[in-house]
N, C-alpha and C positions, 0 to 999 in steps of 0.2 A: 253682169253687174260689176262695173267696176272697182275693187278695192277701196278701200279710204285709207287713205295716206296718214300713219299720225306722226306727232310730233316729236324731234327728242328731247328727250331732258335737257334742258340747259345744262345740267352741272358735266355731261354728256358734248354739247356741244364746247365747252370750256375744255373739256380736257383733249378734244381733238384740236381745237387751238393751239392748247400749250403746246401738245407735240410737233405739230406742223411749224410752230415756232423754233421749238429746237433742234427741229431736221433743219429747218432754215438757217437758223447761229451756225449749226456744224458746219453746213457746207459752206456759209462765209470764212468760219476758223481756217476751213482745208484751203481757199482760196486765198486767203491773209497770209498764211504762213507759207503756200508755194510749195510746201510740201504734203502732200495729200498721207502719205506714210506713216512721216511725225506726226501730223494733228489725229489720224484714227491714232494712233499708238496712247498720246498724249492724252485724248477724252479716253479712250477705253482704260489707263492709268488711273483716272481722275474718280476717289471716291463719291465726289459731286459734280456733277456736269457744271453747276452754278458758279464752281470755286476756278474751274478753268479759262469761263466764258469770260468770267469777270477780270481773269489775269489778262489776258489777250484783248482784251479790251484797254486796260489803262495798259498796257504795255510794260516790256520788261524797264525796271527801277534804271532815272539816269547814272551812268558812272561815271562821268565828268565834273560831278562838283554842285550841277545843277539841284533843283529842288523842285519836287513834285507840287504840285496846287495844292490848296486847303481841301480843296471837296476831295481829291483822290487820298491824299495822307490821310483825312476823316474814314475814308470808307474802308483802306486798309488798317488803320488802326483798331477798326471798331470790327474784326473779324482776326479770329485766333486763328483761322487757316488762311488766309490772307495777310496777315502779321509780318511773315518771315520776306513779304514781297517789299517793304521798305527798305531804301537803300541804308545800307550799312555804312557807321561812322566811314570817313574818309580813309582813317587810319587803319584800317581792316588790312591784317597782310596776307590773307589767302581768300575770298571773299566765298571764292568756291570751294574751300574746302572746311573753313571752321568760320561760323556767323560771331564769332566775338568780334567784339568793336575795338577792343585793343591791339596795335601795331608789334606792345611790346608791354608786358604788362606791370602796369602801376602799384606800388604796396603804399595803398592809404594806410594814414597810422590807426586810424579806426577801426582797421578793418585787418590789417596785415601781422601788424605789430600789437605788442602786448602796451596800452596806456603809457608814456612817458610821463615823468616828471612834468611840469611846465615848465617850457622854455622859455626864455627872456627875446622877443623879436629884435633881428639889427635893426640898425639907422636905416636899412634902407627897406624895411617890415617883411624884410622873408627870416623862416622860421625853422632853424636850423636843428637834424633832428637824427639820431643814429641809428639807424633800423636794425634791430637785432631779431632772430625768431620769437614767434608767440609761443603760446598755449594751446593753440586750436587743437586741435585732429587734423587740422589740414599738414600742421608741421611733421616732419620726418626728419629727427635728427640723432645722429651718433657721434657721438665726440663734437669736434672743433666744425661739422659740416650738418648742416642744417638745407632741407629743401621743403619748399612750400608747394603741397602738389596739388594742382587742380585737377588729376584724374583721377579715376576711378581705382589704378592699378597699385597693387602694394609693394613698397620700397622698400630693400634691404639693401642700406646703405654702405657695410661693410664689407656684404659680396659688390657692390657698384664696383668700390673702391681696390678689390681685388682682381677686378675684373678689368681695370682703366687699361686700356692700351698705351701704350711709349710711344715720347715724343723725340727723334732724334735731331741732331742737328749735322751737317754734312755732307759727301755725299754731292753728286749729279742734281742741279735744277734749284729752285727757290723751293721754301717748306712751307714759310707761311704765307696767307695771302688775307691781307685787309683791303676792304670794300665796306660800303654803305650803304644799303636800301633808304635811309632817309638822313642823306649827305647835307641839307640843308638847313636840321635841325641846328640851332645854336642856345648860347646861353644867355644868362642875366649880362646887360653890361655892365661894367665892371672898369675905373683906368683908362687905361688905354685903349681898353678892348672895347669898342665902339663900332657900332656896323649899319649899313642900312638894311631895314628889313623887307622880305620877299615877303613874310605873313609873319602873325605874331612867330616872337621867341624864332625864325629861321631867317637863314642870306641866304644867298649867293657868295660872300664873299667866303676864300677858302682857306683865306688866311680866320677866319674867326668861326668856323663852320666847324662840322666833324669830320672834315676831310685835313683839319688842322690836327683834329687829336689824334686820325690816325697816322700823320706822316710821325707826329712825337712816338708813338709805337713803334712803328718803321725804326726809326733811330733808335733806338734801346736794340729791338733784333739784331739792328745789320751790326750795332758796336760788339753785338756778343758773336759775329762770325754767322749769323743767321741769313740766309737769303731770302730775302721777303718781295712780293709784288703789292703795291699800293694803289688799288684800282680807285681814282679819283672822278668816276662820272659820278653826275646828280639826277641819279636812278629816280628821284623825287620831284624832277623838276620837267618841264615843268608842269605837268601834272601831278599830285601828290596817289591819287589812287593810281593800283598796278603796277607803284613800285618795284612792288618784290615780284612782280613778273617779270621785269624788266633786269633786275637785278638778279634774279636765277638766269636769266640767261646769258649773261655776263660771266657767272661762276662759271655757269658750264663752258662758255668759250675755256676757261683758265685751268680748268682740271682736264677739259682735253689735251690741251697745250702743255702742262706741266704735270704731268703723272707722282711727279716728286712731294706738290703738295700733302703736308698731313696737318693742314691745320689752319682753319679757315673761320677768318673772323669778322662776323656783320656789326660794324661796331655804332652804335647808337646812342643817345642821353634821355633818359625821361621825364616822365613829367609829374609832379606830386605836387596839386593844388585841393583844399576843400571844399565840400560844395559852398563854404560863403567867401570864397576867393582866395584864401589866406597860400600863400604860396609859401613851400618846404623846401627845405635843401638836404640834401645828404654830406653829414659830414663824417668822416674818419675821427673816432673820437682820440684814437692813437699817434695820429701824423696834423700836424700842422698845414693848415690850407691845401687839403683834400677833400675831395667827394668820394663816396662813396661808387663801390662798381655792383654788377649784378649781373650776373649769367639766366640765361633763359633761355630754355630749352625743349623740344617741341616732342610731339610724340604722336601714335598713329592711334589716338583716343576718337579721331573724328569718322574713323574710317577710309581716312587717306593712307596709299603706299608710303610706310617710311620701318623697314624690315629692322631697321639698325639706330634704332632712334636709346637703346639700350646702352650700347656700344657710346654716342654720344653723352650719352649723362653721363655715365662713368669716367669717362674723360674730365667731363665739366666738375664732378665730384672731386677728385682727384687733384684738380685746378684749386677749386676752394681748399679744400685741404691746406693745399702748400700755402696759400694767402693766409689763411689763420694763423698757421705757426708763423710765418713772416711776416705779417702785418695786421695782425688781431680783427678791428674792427672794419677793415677795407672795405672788404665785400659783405654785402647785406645775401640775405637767405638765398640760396640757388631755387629757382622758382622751373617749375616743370608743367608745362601747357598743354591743351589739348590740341591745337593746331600744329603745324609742322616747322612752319619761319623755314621752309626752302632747307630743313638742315638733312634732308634725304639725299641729298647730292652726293654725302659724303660725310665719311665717319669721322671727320674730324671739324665739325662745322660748330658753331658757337657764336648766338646771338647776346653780344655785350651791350648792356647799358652804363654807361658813363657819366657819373652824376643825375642832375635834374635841369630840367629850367631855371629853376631856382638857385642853381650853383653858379660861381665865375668861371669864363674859360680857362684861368689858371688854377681852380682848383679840380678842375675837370682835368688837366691834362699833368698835375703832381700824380691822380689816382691811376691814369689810364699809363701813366709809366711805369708804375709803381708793379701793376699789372702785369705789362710788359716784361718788367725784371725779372717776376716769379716765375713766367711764363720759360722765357731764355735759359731762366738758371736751370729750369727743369731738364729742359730740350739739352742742353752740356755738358750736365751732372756736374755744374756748380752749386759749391752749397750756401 
């Protein structure tokens, strides 16, 4: 008598489905990616097989500028483990190693700074504004030096300071070296100072750009006996992401070539706008027709190699220091990041922002001398 054959469950034949579906997706993954290796490696990684399929599927985030579709931006927006696959602000300056969207980070006065006074807007409605340290917990300050830290690690600002390594001047080869990861940024115009733009607030042109502010650098160093290199490409250009890819390899060409260097400066302008548009300027409440400057400085919070990022503050500590007693309101809070800004190169590296957008190129470039002076007098043991 022959058997009788029964039926399976459907909920039975559904789940032999799904499997046979995702033995299926896998071995398209192994085939899409060409590497059979990575994809086992990368699913057996994966706490959800879903969260993989689906990355590989819309593909890794464009990094040219482009913009993904509506339905894709939806579907990764609307998933907290697919979230981090949306391409990161333009301005990202390590993309792979800290997801901030900041190049170079902004002190909203909302946010940074303790409430000002109201300010009276110029004639030409930017809103000029002297950033001093807040209140928060996030400040760390002692005496004349104040830093705003976005990590988690605790500051002891008077061992920094005891700790700052010498700057000398003399000696075999050039010491310091200015360069730009975003050479193209520019400011409010302003007179004379008139330029065509490559994108908002940036040229091309390098007479009005921040390759202007740093040759004015340049000249303060070399008049105090300094030898300086002015690396003038536009690391930014013309793609604005992977800059500072581009621009760390730049450094590295110049500290293999010049071992002399001790002092190495990414020099930048930022940008302080609110969200209902109102654009800020930094001003030096102390000096006439100045902006304000700002040190920013990276650290290995992200879990990127940067063994001497310590080393660095203390330097940049050190630096503020000498700006306070010599020109009080110069420089706004020294701000300490969880990304690195490439300052692993080398222990004498210092990402400067020089005024805002909202500044003129002439008051960007009183501050960034002014800078400069402090900088020199240190490095000669002028007082």
């Amino acid at each position: 008598m022959r058997k009788k054959r029964t039926r399976k469950p459907f909920a039975q034949w559904l789940r032999q489905a799904a499997a046979l579906f995702v033995a299926c997706a896998a071995l398209w993954l192994v085939w899409l990616t060409g590497d059979p290796a990575a994809a086992l490696s990368q699913l057996a990684a994966s706490t959800r097989l879903a969260t993989t399929l689906l990355s590989a599927e819309l593909g890794a985030p464009p990094q040219d500028g482009t913009q993904l579709s509506s339905w894709d931006r939806l579907v990764l927006a609307q998933s907290s483990l697919l979230g981090g696959l949306l391409p990161q602000d333009a301005d990202n300056p390590d993309p792979q190693q800290d997801p901030s969207p900041q190049p170079a980070p902004s002190v909203q006065p909302s946010q940074e700074a303790d409430p000002l006074p109201a300010a009276t807007a110029q004639p030409d409605g930017i809103i000029p504004r002297t950033l001093v340290a807040g209140t928060s917990a996030s400040y760390v300050t002692s005496g004349a030096v104040s830093i705003y830290n976005h990590t988690d690690y605790a500051l002891d600002i008077d061992q920094l300071l005891a700790d700052a390594p010498a700057l000398t001047a003399g000696g075999d080869g050039p010491q310091v070296l200015i360069f730009h990861s975003h050479a193209t940024e520019a400011y409010t115009m302003s007179g004379s100072d008139v330029y065509e733009e490559s994108d908002s607030y940036r040229t091309l042109n390098t007479e009005q750009n921040m390759v202007r502010v740093g040759a004015e650098m340049a000249q303060i160093f070399e008049q105090a006996g300094i030898q300086v290199i002015h690396d003038t490409t536009l690391y930014d250009y013309p793609s604005y992401n992977e800059a500072y890819i581009r621009s760390s390899q730049g450094v590295a060409h110049w500290l293999e070539q010049y071992p002399s260097l001790q002092l190495v400066l990414d020099v930048h302008r930022d940008a302080l706008a609110a969200s209902d548009g109102t654009i800020y300027k930094t001003v030096a409440g102390t000096v006439d027709n100045c902006a304000q400057v700002m040190m920013v400085m990276g650290s290995d919070a992200m879990g990127q190699e940067h063994p001497n990022w310590r080393v660095n503050l203390s330097l940049a500590a050190s630096i503020q220091k000498d700006l306070a007693e010599k020109w009080s309101t110069l420089a706004r809070p020294l701000v300490l990041r969880t990304s690195r800004f490439n300052q692993h190169q080398s222990t004498g590296e210092i990402l400067l922002e020089v005024g805002t957008h909202g500044n003129t190129l002439q008051e960007a470039i009183t501050a960034a001398r002014l800078f400069a002076r402090t900088v020199a007098d240190r490095m000669t043991g002028a007082s």
